[in-house]
Backbone as a ProteinNet text record, in pm:
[ID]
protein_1_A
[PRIMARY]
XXXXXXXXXXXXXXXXXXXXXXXXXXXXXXXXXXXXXXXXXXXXXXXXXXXXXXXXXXXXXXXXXXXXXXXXXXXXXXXXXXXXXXXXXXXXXXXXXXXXXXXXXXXXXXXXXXXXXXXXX
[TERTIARY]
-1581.6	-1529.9	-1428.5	-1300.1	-1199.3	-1225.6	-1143.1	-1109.3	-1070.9	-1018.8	-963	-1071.2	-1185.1	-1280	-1300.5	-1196	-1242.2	-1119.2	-1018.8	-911	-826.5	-710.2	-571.2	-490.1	-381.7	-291.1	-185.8	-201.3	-90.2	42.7	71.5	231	221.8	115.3	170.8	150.2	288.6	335.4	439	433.2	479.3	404.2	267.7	146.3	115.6	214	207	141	168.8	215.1	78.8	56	-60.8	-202.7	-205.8	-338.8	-307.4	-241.3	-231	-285.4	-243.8	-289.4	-373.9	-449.6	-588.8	-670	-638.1	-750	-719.2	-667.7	-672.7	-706.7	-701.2	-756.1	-915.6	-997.2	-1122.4	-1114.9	-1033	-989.2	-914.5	-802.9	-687.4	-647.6	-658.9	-620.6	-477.9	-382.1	-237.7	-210.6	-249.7	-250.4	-378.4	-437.1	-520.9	-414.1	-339.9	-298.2	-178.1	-84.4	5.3	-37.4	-141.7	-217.8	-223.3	-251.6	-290	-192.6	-78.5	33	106.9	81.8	160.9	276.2	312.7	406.5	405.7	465.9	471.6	590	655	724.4	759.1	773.4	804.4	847.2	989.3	1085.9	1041	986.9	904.7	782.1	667.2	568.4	607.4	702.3	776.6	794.4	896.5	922.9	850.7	757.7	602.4	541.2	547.2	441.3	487	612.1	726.3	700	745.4	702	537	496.2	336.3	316.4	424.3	402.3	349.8	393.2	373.1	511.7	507.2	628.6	650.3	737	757.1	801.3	736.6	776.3	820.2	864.8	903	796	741.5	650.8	612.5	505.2	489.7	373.2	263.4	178.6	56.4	87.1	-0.9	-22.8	-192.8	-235.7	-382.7	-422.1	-532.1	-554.4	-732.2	-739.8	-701.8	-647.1	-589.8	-434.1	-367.2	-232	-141.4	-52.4	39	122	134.4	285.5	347.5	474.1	561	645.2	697.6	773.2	887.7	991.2	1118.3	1239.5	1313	1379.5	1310.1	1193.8	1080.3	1107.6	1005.3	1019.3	903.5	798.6	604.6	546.8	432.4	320.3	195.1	130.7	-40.6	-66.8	-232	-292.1	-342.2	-344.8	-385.9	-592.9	-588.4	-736	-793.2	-679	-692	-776.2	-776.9	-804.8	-719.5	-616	-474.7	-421.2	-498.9	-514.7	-445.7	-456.8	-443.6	-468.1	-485.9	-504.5	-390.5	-366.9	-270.5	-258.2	-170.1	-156.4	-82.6	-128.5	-37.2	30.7	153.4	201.6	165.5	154.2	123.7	-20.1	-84	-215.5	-304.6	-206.4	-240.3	-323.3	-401.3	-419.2	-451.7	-505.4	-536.6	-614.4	-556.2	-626.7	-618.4	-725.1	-716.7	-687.4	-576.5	-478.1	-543.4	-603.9	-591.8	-559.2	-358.4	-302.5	-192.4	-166.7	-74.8	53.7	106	233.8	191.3	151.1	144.8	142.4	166.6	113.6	227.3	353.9	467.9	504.7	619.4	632.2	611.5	570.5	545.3	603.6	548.2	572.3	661.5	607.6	707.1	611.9	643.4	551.3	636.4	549.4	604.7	705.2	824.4	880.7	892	790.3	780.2	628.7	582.3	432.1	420.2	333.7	265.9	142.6	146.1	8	-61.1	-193.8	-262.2	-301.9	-337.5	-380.6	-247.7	-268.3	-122.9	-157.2	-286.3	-302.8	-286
-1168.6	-1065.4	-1128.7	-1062.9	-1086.7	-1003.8	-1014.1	-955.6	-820.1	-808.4	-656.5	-554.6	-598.3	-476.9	-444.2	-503.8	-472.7	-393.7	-315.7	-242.6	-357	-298.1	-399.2	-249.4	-222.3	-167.3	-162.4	-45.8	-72.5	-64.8	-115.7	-146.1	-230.9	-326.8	-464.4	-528.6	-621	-692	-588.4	-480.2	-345.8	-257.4	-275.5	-198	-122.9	-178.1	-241	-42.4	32	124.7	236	226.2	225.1	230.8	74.5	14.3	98.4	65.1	171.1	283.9	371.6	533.5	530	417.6	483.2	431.7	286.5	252.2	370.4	413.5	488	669.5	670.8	816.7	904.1	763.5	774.7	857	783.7	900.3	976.7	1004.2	1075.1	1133.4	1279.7	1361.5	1372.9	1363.2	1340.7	1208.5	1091.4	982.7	1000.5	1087.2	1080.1	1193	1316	1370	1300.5	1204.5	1096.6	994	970.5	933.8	970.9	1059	1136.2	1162.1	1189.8	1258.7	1115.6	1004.4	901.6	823.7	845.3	806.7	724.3	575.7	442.6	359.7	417.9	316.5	330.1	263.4	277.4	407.6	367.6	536.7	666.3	662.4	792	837.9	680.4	748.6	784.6	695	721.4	896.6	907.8	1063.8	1175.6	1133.2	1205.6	1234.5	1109	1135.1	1210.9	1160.4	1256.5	1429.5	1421.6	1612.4	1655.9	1567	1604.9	1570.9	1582.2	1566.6	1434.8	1309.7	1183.3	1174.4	1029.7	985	812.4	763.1	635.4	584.9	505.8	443.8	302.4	245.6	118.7	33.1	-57.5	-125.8	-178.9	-162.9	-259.4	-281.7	-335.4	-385.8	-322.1	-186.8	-111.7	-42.9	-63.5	13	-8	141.5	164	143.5	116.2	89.7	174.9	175.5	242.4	271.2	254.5	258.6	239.8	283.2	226.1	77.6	33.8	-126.6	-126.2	-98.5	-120.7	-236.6	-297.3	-390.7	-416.9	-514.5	-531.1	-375.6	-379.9	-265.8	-148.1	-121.3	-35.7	-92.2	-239.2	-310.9	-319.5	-323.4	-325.1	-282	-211.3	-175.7	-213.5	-220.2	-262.7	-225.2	-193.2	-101.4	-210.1	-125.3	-260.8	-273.2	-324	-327.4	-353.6	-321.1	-281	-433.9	-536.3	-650.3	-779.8	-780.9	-823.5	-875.8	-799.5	-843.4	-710.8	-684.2	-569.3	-603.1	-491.8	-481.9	-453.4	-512.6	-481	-530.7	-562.5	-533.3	-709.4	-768.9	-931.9	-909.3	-968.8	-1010.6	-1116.6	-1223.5	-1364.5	-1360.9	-1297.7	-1315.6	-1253.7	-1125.5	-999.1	-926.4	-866.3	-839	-749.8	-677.9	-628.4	-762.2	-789.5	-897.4	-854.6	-875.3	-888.6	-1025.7	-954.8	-1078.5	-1138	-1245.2	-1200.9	-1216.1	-1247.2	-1213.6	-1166.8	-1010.3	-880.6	-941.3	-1076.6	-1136.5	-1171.7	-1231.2	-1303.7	-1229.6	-1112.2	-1029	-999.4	-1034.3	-967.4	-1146.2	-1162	-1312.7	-1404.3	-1527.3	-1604.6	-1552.8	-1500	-1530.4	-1384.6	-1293.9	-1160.7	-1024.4	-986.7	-856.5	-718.6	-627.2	-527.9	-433.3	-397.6	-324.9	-179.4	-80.8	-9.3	39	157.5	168.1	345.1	409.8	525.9	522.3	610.7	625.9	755.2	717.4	803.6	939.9	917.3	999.3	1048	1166.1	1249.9	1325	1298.2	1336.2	1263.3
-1221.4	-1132	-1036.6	-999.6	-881.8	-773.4	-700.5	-555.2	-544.6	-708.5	-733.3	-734.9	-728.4	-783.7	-898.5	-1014.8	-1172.6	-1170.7	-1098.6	-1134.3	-1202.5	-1281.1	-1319.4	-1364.1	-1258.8	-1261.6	-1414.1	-1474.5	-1563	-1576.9	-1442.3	-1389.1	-1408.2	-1440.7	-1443.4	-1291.4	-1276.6	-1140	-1065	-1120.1	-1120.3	-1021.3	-1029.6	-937.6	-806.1	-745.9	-606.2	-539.7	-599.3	-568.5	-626.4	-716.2	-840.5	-719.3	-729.9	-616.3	-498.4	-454.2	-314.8	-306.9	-402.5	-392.6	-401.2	-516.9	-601.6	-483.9	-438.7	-325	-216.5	-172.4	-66	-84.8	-260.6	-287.2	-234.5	-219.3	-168.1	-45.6	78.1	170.9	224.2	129.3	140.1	73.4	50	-67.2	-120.1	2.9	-72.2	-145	-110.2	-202.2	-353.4	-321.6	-462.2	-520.1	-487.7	-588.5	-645.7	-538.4	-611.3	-681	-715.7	-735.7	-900.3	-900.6	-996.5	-1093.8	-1043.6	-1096.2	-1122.5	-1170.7	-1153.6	-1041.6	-951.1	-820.1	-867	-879.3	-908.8	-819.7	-768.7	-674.3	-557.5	-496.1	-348.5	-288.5	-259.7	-235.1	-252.4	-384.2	-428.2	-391.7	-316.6	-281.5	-142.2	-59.1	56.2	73.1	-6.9	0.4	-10.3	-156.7	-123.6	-63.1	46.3	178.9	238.1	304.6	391	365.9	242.1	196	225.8	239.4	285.1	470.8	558.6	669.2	729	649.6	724	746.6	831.6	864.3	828.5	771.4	771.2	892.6	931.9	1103.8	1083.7	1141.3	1135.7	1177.9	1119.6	1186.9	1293.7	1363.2	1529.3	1559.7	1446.9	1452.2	1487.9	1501	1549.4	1392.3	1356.7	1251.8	1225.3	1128.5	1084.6	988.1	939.1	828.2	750.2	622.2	518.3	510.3	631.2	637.6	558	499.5	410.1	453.4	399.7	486	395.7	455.2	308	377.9	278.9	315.6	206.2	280.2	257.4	218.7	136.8	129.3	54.1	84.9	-37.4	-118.9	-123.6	-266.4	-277.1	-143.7	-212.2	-88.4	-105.5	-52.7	-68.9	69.1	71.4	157.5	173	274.2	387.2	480.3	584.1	583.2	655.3	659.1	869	906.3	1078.9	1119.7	1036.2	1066.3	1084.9	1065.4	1062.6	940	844.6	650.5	612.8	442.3	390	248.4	145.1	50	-46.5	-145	-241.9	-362	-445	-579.6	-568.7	-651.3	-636.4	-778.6	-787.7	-888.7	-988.7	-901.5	-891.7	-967	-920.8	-976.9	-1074.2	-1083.1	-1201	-1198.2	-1071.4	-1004.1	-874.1	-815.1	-703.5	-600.5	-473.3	-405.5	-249	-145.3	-27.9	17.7	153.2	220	338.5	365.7	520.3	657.9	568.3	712.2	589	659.7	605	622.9	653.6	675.4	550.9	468.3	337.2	206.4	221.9	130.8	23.4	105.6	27	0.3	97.9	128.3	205.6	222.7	324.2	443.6	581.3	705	676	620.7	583	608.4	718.3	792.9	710.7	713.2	692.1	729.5	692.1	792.6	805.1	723.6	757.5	752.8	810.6	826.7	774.3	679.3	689.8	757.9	870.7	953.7	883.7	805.6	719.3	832.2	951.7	1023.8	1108.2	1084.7	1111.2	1290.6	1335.3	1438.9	1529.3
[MASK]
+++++++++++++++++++++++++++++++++++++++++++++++++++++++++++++++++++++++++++++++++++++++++++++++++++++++++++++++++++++++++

């Protein structure tokens, strides 16, 4: 057994996006129906959300567990874990893995720069 839980995304090193929804479908019904419906990359789950009344914010360190982080130019996403970690999809390792420090997740010493706050209240 890994870190993934037994999932392996069939994106591949592709995933990033995959893991996200499905881990976060447990408590969020708009990520389980993108989820559902295939979403697979960045921009698109971006906009998804957007049409469902989230907002992409720029990051500032302020977050909850389950949050989206996206990082670099919507090139990957992982959920945070409101511990200064997050959850996501590794390339590297083939994979679903917890980080735990959410700077390491994408690239060395590389924070997220943008944030979905799951709770819209």
């Amino acid at each position: 057994d890994y870190p993934g839980g037994g999932y392996i995304s069939p994106y591949g090193e592709n995933g990033c996006v995959d893991v996200a929804l499905k881990a976060d479908a447990y408590a969020n019904a708009d990520c389980a129906e993108l989820a559902r419906t295939g979403v697979s990359d960045v921009p698109s789950m971006c906009q998804k959300m957007e049409e469902r009344g989230y907002t992409v914010s720029p990051y500032d360190g302020n977050v909850a567990k389950g949050d989206l982080l996206i990082y670099g130019n919507y090139d990957h996403v992982t959920i945070a874990d409101a511990e200064g970690g997050c959850f996501g999809n590794s390339s590297s390792l083939g994979y679903p893995n917890h980080y735990d420090n959410l700077a390491n997740a994408w690239r060395t010493n590389t924070y997220p720069n943008y944030v979905i706050h799951l709770d819209k209240s």
